[in-house]
Backbone as CSV, one residue per row, in Angstrom:
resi,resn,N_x,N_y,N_z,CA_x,CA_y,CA_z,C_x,C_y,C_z
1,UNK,-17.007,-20.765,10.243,-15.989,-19.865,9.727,-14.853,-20.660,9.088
2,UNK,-14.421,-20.316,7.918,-12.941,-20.745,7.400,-11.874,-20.045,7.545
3,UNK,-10.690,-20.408,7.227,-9.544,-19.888,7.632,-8.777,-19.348,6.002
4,UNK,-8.829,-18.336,5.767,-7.624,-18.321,4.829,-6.411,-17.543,4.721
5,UNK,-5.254,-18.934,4.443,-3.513,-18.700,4.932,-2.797,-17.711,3.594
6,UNK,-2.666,-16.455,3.801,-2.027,-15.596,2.348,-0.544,-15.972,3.244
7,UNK,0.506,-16.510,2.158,2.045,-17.064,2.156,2.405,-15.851,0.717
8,UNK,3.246,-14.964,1.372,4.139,-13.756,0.148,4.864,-15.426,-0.294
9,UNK,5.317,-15.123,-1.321,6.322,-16.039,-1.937,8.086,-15.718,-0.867
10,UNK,9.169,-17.169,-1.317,10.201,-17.255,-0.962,10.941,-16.094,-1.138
11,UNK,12.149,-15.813,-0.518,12.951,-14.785,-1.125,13.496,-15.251,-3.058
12,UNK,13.330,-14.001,-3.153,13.022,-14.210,-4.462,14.847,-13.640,-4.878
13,UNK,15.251,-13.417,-5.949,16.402,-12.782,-7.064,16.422,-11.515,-6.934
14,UNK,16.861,-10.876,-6.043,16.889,-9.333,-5.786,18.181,-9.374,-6.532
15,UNK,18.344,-7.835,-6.935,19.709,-7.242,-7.754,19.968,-7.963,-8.934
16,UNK,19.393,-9.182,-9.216,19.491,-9.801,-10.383,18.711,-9.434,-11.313
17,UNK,19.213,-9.714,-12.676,18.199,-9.775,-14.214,17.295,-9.948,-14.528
18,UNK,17.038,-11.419,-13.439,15.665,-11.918,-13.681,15.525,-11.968,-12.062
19,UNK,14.316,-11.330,-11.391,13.568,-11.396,-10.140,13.202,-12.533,-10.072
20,UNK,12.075,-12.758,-10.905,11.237,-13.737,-10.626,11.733,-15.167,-10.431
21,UNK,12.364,-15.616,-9.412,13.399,-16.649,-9.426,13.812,-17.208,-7.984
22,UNK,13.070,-17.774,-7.161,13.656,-18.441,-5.894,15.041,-18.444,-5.642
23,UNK,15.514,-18.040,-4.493,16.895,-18.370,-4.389,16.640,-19.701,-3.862
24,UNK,18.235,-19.961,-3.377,18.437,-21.295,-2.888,17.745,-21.267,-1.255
25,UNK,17.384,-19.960,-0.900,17.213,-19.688,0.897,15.866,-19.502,0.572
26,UNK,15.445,-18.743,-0.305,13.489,-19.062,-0.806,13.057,-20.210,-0.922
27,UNK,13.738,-21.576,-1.674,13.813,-22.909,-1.999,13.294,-23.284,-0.366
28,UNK,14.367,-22.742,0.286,14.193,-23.742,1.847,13.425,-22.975,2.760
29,UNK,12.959,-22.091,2.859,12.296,-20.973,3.627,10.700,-21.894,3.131
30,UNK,10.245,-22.073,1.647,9.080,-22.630,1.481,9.126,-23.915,1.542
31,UNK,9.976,-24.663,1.684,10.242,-26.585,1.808,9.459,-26.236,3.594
32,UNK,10.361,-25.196,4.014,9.890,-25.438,5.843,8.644,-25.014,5.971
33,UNK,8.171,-23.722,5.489,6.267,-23.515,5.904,5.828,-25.081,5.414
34,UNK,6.193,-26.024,4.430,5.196,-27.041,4.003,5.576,-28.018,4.890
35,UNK,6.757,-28.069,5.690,6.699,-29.091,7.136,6.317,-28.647,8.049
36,UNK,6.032,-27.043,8.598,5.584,-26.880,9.637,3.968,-26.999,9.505
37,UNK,2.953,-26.894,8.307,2.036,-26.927,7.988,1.843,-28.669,8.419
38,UNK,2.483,-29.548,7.829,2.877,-31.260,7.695,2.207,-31.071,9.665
39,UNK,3.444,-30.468,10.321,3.606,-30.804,11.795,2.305,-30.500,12.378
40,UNK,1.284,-29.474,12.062,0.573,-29.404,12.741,-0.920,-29.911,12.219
41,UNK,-0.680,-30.726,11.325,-2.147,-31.595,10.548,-2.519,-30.784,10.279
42,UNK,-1.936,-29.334,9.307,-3.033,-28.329,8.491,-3.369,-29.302,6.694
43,UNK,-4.226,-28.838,6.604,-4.875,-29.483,5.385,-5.697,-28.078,4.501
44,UNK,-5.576,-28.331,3.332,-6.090,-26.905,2.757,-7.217,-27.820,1.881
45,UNK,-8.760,-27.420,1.079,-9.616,-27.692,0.455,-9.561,-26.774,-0.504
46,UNK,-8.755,-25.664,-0.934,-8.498,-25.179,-1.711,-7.184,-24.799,-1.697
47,UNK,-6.828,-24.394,-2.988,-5.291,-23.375,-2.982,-4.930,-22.325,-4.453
48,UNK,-5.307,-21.355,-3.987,-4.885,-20.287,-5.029,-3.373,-19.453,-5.171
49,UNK,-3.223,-19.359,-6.190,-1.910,-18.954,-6.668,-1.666,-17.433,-7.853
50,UNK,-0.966,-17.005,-7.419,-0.526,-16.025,-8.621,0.396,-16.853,-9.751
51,UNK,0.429,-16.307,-10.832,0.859,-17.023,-12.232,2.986,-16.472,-12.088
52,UNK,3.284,-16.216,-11.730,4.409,-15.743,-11.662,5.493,-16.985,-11.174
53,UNK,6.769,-17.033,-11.626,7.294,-18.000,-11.215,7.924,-18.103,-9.693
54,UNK,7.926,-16.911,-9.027,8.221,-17.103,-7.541,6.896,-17.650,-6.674
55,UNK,5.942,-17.377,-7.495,4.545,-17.602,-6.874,4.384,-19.603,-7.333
56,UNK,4.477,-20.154,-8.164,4.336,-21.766,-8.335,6.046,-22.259,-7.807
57,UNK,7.096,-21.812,-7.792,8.353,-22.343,-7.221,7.858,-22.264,-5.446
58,UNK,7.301,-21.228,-5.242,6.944,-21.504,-3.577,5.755,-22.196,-3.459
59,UNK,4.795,-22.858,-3.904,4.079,-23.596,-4.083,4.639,-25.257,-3.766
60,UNK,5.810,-24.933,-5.068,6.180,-26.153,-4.932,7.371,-26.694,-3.916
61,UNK,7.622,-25.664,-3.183,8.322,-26.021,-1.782,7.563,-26.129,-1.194
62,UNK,6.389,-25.942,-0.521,5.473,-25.639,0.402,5.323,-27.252,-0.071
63,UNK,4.628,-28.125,-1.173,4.169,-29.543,-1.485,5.179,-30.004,-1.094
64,UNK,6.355,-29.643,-1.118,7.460,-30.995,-0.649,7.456,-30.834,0.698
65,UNK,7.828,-29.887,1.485,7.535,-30.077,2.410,6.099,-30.670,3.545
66,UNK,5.074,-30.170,2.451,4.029,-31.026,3.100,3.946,-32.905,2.631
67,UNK,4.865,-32.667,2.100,4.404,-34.299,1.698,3.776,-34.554,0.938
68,UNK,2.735,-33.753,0.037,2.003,-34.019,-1.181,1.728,-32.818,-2.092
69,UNK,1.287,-33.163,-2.737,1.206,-32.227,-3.981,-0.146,-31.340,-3.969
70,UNK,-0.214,-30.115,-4.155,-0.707,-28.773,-3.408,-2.107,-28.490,-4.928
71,UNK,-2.837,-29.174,-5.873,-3.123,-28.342,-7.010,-3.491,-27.295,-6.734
72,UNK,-3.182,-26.437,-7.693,-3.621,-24.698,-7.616,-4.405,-24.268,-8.403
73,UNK,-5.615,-23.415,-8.207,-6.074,-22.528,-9.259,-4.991,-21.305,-9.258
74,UNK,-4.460,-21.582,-10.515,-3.856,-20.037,-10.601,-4.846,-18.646,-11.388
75,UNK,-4.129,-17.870,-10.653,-5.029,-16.383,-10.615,-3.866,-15.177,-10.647
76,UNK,-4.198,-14.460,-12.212,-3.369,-13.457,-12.709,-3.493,-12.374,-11.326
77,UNK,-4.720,-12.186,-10.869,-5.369,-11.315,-10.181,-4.215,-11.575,-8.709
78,UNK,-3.958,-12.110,-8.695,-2.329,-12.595,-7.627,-1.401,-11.892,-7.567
79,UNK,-1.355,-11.621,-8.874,0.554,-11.688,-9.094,0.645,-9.654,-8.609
80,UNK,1.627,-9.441,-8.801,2.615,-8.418,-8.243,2.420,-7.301,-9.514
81,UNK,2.503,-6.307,-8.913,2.939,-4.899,-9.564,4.162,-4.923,-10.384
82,UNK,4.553,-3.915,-11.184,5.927,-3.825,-11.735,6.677,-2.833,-10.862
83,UNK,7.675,-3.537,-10.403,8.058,-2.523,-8.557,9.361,-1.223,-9.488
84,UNK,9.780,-2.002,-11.054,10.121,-1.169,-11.570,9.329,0.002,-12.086
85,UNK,8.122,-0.174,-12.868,7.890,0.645,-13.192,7.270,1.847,-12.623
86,UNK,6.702,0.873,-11.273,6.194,2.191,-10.033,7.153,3.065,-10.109
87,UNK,8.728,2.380,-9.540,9.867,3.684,-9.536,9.857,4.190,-10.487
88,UNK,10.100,3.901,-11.642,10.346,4.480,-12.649,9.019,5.670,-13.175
89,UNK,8.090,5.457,-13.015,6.902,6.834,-12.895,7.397,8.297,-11.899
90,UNK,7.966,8.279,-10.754,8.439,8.936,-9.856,10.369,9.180,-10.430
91,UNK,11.082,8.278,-10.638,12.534,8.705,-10.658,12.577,8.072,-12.295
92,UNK,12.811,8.633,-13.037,13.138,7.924,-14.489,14.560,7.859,-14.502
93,UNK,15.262,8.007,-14.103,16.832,7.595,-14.406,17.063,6.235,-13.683
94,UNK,17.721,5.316,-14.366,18.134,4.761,-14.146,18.842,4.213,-12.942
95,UNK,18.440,3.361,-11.719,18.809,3.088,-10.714,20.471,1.658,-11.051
96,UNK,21.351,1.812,-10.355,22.279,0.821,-10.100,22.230,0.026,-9.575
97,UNK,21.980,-0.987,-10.212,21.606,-2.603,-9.853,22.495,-3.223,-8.843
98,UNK,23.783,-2.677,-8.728,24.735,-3.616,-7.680,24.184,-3.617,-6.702
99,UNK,24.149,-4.766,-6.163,23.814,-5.233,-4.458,24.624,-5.047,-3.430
100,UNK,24.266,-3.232,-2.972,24.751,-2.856,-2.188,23.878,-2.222,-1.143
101,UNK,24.279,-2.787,0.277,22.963,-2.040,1.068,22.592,-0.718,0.714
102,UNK,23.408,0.489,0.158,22.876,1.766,-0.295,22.213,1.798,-1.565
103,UNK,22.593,0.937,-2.222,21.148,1.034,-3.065,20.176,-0.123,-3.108
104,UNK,20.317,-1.006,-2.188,19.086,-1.819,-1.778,18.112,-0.109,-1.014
105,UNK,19.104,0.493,-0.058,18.025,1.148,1.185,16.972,2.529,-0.178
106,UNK,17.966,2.732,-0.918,17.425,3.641,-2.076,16.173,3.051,-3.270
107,UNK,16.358,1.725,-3.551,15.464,1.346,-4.253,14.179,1.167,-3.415
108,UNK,14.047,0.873,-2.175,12.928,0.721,-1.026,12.248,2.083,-1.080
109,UNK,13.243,3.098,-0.880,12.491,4.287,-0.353,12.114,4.855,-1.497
110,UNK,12.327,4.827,-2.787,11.991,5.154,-3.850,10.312,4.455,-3.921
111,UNK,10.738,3.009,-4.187,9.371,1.910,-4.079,8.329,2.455,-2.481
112,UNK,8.472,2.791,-1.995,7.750,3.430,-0.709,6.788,4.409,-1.198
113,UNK,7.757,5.656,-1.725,7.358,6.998,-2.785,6.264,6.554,-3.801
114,UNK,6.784,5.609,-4.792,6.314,5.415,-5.699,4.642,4.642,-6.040
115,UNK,4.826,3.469,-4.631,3.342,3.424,-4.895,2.562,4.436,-4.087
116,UNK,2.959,4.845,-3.109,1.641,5.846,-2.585,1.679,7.076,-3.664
117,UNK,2.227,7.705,-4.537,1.842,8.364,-5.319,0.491,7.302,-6.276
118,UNK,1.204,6.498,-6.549,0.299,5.445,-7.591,-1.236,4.890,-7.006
119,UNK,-1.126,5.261,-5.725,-2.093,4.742,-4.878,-3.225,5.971,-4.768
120,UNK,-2.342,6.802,-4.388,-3.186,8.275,-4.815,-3.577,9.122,-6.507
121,UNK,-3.270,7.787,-7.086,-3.592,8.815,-8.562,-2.845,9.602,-9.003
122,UNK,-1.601,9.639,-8.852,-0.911,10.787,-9.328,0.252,10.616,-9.798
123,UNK,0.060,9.042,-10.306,1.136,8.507,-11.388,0.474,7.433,-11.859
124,UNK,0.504,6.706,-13.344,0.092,5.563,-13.910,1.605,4.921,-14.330
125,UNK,2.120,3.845,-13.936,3.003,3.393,-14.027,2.984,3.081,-15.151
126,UNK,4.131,2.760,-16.239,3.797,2.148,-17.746,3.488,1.045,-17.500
127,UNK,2.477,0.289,-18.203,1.833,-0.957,-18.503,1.391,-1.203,-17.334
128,UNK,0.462,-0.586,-16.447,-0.249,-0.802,-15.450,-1.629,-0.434,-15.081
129,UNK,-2.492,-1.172,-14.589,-3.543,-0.436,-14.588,-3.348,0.550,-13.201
130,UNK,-4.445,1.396,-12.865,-4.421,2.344,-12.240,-5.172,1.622,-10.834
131,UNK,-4.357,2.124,-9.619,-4.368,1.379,-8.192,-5.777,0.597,-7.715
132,UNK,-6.994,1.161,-8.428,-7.989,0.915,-7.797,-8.581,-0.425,-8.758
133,UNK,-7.899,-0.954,-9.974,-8.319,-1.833,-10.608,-7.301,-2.585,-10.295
134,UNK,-6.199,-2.660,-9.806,-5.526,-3.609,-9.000,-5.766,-4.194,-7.871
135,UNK,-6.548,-3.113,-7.019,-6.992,-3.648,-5.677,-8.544,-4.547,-6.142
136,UNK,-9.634,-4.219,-7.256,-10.237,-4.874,-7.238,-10.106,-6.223,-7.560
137,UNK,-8.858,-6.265,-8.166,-9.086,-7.205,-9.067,-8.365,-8.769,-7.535
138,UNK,-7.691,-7.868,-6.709,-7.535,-8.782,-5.423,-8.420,-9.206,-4.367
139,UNK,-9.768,-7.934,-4.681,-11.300,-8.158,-3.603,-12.039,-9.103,-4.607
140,UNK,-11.743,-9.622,-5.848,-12.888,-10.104,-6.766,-12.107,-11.798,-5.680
141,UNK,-10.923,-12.050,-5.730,-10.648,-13.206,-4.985,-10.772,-13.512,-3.811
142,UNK,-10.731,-12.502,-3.189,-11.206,-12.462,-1.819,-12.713,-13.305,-1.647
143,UNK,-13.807,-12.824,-2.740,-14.521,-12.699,-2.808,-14.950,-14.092,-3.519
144,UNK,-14.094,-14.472,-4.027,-14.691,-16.096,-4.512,-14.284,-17.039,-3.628
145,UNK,-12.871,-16.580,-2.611,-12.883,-17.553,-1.035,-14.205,-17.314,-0.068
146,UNK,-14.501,-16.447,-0.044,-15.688,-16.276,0.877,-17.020,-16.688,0.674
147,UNK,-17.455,-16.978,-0.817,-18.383,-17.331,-1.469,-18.214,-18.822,-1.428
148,UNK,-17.139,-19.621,-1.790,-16.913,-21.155,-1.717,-17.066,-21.940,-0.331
149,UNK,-17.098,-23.063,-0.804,-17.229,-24.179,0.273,-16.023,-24.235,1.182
150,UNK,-15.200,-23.976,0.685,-14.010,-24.311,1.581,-13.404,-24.235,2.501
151,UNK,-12.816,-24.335,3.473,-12.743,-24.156,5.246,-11.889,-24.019,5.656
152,UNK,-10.566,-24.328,4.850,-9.421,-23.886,4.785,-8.702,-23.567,3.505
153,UNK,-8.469,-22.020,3.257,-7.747,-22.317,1.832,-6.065,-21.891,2.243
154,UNK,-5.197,-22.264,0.983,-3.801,-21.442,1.070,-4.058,-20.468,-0.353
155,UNK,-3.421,-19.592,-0.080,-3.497,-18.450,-1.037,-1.445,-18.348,-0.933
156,UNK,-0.832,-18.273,-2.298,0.015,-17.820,-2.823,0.291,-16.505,-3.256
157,UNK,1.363,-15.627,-2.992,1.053,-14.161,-3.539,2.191,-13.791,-3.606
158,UNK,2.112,-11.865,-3.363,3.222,-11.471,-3.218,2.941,-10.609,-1.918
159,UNK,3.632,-9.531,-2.268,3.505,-8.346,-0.781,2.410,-7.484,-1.247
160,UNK,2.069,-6.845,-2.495,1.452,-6.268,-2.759,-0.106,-6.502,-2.901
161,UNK,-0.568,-7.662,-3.305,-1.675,-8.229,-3.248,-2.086,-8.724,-2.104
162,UNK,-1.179,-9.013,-1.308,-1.320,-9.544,0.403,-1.711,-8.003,0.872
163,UNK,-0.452,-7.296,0.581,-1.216,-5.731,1.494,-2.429,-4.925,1.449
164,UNK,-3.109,-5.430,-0.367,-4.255,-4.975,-0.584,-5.147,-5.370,-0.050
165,UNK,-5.170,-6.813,0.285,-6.342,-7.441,1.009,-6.447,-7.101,2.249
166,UNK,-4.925,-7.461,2.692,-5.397,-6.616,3.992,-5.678,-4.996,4.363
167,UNK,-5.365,-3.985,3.720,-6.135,-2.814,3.302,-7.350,-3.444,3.449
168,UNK,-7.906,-3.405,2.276,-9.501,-4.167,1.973,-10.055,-4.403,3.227
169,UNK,-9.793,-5.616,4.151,-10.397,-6.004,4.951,-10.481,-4.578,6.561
170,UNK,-9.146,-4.430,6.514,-9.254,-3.484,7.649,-9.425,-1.577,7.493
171,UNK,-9.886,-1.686,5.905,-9.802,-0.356,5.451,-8.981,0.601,5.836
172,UNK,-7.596,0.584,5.336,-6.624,1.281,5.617,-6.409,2.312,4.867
173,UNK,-5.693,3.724,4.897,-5.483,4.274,3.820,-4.665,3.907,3.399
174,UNK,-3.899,5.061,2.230,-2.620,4.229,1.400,-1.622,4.558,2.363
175,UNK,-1.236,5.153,2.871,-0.195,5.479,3.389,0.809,4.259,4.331
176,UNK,-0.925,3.493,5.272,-0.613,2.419,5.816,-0.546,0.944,5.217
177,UNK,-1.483,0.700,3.734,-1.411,-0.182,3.127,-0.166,-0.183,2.404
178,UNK,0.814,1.101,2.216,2.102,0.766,1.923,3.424,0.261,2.750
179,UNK,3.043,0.669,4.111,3.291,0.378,5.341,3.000,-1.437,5.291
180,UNK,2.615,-1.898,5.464,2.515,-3.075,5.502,2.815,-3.749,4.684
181,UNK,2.586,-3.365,3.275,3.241,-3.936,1.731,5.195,-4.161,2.172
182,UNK,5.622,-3.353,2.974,7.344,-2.944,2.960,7.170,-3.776,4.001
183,UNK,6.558,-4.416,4.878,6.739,-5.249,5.862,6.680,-6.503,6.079
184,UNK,5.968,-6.606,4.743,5.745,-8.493,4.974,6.868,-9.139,4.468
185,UNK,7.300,-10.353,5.180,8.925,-11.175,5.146,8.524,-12.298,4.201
186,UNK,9.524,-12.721,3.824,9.398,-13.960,2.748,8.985,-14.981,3.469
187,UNK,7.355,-15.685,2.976,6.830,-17.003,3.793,6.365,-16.397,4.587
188,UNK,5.790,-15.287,4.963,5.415,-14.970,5.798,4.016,-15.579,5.819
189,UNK,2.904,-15.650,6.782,1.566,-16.244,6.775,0.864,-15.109,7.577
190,UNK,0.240,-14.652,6.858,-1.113,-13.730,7.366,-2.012,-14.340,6.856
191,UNK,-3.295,-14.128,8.727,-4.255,-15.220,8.175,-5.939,-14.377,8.082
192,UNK,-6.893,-15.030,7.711,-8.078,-14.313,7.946,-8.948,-15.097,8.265
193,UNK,-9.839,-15.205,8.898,-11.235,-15.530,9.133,-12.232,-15.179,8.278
194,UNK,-12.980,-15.972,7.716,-13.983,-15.641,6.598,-14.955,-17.055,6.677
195,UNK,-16.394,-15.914,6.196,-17.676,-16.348,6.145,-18.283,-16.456,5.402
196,UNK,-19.810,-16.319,4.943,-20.125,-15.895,3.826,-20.532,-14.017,3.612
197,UNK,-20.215,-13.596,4.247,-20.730,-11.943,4.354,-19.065,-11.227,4.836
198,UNK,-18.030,-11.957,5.103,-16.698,-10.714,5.251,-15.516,-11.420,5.865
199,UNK,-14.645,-11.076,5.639,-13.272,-11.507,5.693,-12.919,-10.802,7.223
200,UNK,-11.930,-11.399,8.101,-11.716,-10.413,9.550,-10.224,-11.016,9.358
201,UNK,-9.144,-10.359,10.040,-7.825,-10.345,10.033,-8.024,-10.995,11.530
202,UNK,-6.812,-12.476,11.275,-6.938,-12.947,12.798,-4.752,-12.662,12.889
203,UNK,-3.713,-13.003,12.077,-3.161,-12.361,12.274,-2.315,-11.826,10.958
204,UNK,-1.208,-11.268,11.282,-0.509,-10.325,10.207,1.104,-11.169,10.431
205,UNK,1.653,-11.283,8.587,3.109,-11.512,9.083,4.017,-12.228,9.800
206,UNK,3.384,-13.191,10.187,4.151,-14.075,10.941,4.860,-15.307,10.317
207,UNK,6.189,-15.689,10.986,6.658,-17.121,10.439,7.180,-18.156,11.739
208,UNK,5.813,-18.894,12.026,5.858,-20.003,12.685,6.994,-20.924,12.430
209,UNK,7.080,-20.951,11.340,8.082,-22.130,10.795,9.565,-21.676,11.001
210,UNK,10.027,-20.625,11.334,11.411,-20.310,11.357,11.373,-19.800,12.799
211,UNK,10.735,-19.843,13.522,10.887,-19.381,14.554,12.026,-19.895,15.555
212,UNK,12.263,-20.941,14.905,13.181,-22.021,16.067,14.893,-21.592,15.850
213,UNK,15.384,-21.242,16.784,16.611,-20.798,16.821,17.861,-21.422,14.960
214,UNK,17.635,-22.437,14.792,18.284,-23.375,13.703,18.033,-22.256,12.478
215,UNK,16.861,-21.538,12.467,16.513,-21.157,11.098,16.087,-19.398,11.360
216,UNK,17.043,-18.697,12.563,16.968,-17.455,12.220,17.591,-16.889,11.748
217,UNK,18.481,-17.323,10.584,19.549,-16.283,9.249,18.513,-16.498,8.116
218,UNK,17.469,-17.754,8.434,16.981,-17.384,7.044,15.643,-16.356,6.924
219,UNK,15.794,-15.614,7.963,14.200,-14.882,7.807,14.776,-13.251,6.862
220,UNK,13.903,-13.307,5.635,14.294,-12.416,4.559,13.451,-11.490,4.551
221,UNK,13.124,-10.084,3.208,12.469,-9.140,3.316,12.306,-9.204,1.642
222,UNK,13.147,-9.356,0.875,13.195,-9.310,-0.482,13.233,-10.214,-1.403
């Protein structure tokens, strides 16, 4: 059996212009998974990535902290939804960008709404494909870790492609695969067990690496 480690990317540029953008606490949130990985002699024979820049900036914290340099196949089939345009299929007016917990808690519950409608067919977000060619296009990778040689891989992502797989593997409906999409923390490591015939969930969400009293302000959601 092999092991493969799905890591959501660092906290990323919430309320800002540009998302796609490590903060300075994403920077160090992925420097530490690549020393706690260092600490316990993990070694990966593969490593896949989404093409997005929060997805190769946490990559490349994860290599410094491990001490060497990580190559990646990158894979479009990775990257993230448009979390705008989900909302925006469901609420078309214009949401207020200031970073304020009331409209952080409003843009969530909107994004909550928005993909399980999208999940159920009953919105096509602009410039998106429709839910079930998104989820394949995350079982086609699934599906080339399970097929390969490799015995340990790291997989790079986001929340959404992490939640599909795990959907996928534990056949969830949408209701709960959105449930888990709103739950996974920045760096988080959900892991799986895989063979050549199926993927099994050994755990969900966890961050080994911050666990230690020094580094609990930096455990994030966004």
């Amino acid at each position: 059996m092999g092991t493969l480690y799905l890591v959501r990317h660092g906290q990323a540029s919430f309320g800002a212009d540009d998302y796609d953008q490590l903060s300075d606490l994403g920077a160090r949130q992925s420097a530490q998974l690549g020393r706690h990985f260092a600490g316990k002699g993990i070694t990966f024979d593969a490593v896949l990535s989404g093409t997005l820049r929060r997805h190769t900036q946490t990559l490349t914290g994860i290599s410094e902290g491990l001490g060497r340099p990580l190559p990646a196949v990158q894979w479009p089939g990775l990257n993230e939804y448009n979390s705008d345009a989900v909302i925006a299929a469901i609420h078309p007016e214009p949401l207020d960008r200031a970073p304020t917990p009331d409209n952080y808690r409003k843009h969530f519950r909107l994004l909550r709404t928005g993909l399980l409608q999208w999940m159920l067919g009953n919105t096509r977000p602009q410039g998106m494909p429709v839910w079930q060619v998104f989820g394949q296009q995350v079982v086609e990778v699934l599906d080339h870790v399970r097929l390969s040689q490799a015995r340990r891989v790291l997989l790079v992502s986001s929340g959404g492609p992490i939640a599909s797989a795990i959907g996928h593997v534990l056949g969830t409906p949408p209701e709960a695969t959105v449930e888990l999409n709103m739950r996974l923390r920045n760096t988080a490591v959900t892991e799986f067990a895989f063979g050549p015939k199926r993927h099994s969930l050994l755990t969900y969400n966890t961050l080994p690496h911050l666990e230690h009293l020094d580094f609990e302000t930096w455990v994030s959601h966004a």
